[in-house]
Structures are given as structure tokens and as C-alpha cells.
C-alpha positions in Angstrom: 20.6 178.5 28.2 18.4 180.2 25.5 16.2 183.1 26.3 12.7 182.5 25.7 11.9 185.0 22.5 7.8 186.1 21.7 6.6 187.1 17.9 4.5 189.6 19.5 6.9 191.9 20.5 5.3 195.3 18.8 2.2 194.3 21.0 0.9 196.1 23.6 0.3 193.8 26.3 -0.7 192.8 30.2 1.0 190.8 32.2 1.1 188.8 35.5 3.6 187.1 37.4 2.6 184.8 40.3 5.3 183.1 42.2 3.8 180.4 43.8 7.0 179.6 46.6 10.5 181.6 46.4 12.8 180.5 49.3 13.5 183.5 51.7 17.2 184.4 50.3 16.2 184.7 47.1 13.6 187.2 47.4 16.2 190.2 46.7 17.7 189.0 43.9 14.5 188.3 42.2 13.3 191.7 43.1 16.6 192.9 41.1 16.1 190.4 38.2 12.2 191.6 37.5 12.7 195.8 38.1 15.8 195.2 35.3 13.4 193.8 33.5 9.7 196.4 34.2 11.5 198.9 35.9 12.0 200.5 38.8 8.2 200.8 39.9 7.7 197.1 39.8 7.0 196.3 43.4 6.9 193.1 44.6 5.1 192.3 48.3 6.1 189.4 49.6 3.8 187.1 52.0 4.7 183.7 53.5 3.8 180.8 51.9 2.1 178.3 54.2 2.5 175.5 51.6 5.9 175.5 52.2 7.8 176.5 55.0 10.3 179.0 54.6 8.9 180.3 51.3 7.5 183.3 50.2 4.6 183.9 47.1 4.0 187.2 45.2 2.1 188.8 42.2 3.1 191.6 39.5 1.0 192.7 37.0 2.2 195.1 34.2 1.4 196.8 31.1 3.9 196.5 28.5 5.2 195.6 25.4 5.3 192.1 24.2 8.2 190.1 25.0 8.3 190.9 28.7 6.7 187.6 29.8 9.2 185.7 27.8 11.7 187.4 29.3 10.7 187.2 32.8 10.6 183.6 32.7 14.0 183.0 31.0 15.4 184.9 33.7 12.8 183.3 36.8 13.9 179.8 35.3 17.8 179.7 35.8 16.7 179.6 39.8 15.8 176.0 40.2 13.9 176.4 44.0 11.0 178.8 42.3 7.3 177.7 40.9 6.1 180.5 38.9 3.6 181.1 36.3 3.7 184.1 34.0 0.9 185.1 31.8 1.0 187.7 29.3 -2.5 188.5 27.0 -3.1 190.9 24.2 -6.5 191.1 22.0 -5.8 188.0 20.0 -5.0 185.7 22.9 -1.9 185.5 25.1 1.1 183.1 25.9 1.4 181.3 29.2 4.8 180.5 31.0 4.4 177.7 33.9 7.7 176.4 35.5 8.1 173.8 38.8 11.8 172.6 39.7 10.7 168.9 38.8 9.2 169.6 35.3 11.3 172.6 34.1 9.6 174.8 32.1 6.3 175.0 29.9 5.5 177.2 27.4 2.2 178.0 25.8 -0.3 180.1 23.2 -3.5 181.0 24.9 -6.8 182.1 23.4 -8.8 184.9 25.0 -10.2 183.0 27.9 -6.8 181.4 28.5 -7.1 178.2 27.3 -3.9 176.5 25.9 -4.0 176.0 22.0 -2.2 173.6 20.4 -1.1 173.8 17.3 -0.3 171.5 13.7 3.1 170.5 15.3 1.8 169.9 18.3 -0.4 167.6 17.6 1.2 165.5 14.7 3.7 164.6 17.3 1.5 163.5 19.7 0.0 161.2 16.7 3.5 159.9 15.5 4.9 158.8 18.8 1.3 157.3 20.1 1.0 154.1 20.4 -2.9 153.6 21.6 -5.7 155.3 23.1 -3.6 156.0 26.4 -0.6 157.4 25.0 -2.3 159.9 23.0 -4.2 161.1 26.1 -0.8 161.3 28.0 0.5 163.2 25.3 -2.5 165.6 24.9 -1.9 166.4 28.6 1.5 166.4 28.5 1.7 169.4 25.2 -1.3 171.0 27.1 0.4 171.2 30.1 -1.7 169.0 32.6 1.6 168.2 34.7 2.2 171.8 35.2 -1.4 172.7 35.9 -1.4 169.3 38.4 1.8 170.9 40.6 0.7 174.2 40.6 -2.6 174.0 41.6 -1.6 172.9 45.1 -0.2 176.3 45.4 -3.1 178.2 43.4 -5.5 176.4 45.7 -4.1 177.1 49.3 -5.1 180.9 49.5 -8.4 180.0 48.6 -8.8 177.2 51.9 -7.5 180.2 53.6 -10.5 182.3 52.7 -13.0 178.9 52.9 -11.8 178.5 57.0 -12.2 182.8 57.8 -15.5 182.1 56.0 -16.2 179.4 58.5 -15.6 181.5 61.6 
């Protein structure tokens, strides 16, 4: 498999790693794989994940060098039970890192607001291999992300009915 490599690796960056649902066993072995990869401070607290049963979810931030979001999610994707989003941002704009077990992974540039970019490439291939109106949106969404965003959100969204039923009481 080949590791995910940045161009902004003499940046100083930040960093944060949400996993959205890790199955119980691999929680050790994840906490390994990212203090290799931070260090030894990097701390990971684990709370259930009431989306799934039998999963746990978990956030890292970290200030860095660029390169280490890249690498996190090389080495986060090669465990096909996780959904994970990494986002690293510097002053010019950042790259985002979104992975589910059904899509794979997704890789993107960010502006400073975090709003995926596309770029010439991107979008002369969307051109070339649409067909009509349809098929360009599809693949519009599809370089964007929209899939991704689609899965994830499930998980994104659950704390927050969490906090709208305490609210309630």
C-alpha cells in the first residue's frame, strides 16, 4: 500500500484526529500506531460510541510539522473496521483525510475555512467522463467528497442529539 505523502512537509502545522467508531480490540494498537507517529504524550481517551455498539470514538489534536496527517491516515487506513477523519491546517489552508470501510479513503486540499478545493485535474476529469447535467453533479460530489461527508455525518451528528435531549431535561 502507498503511504500518503504531503508537499508541506517544512510547515508548521495543527492537527486533529477524530475517530468516529474503533471496535474495542483495536483501541491498543491504535494507541501504539499514533504515539509512534506524535509521540509519547499523545493521549487518546476513549468513550463509547453509541452509534455503534461495541465501538469506541476519540479526538487528538497536535502541533506539528507537516506530513503528520498524511501519515496518520496511511497508517489508520490499513484497519478496515475504523471511520476516521484527519484534518491538518497551516496559514494557507490545510488537507483533509476522511476514510469509512465502504468508500476507502478520501483525500483533500482545504482552504482556510475548510472547504475542499478542487483543482485543474480535478475538474477536467469530471468534464471528460460526464455525460449530462447529472453526471457532472455526481462527479462534483464525488471529487468533493459528498459520500464521505454523507457516512460520517451520522457519527459527527450523534454527540450533538446527546447534548439536544440533556438540553431537554
Amino acid at each position: 500500500m502507498q503511504r500518503l505523502v504531503t508537499p508541506s512537509a517544512q510547515i508548521s502545522v495543527r492537527g486533529l484526529l477524530t475517530i468516529h467508531s474503533a471496535p474495542s480490540a483495536l483501541r491498543a494498537h491504535i494507541d501504539w500506531a499514533i504515539q509512534n507517529i506524535l509521540g509519547p504524550d499523545a493521549q487518546l481517551n476513549w468513550l463509547p460510541q453509541p452509534m455503534m455498539v461495541g465501538t469506541f470514538k476519540t479526538k487528538c489534536q497536535w502541533n506539528a510539522r507537516g506530513g503528520f496527517g498524511a501519515e496518520i491516515a496511511s497508517t489508520l487506513r490499513s484497519w478496515h473496521y475504523l471511520n476516521f477523519e484527519v484534518i491538518e491546517n497551516h496559514e494557507n489552508g490545510g488537507e483533509l483525510f476522511r476514510f469509512t470501510p465502504e468508500l476507502g479513503i478520501h483525500r483533500a486540499i482545504t482552504d482556510l475555512s475548510g472547504s475542499v478545493l478542487l483543482n485543474e485535474f480535478a475538474i477536467n476529469n469530471v468534464m471528460q467522463n460526464a455525460f449530462d447535467e447529472d453526471s457532472m453533479r455526481e462527479g462534483f460530489a464525488l471529487a468533493m467528497g459528498a459520500p464521505w461527508d454523507a457516512q460520517l455525518e451520522k457519527f459527527r451528528s450523534a454527540g450533538m442529539a446527546e447534548v439536544a435531549r440533556l438540553h431537554a431535561i
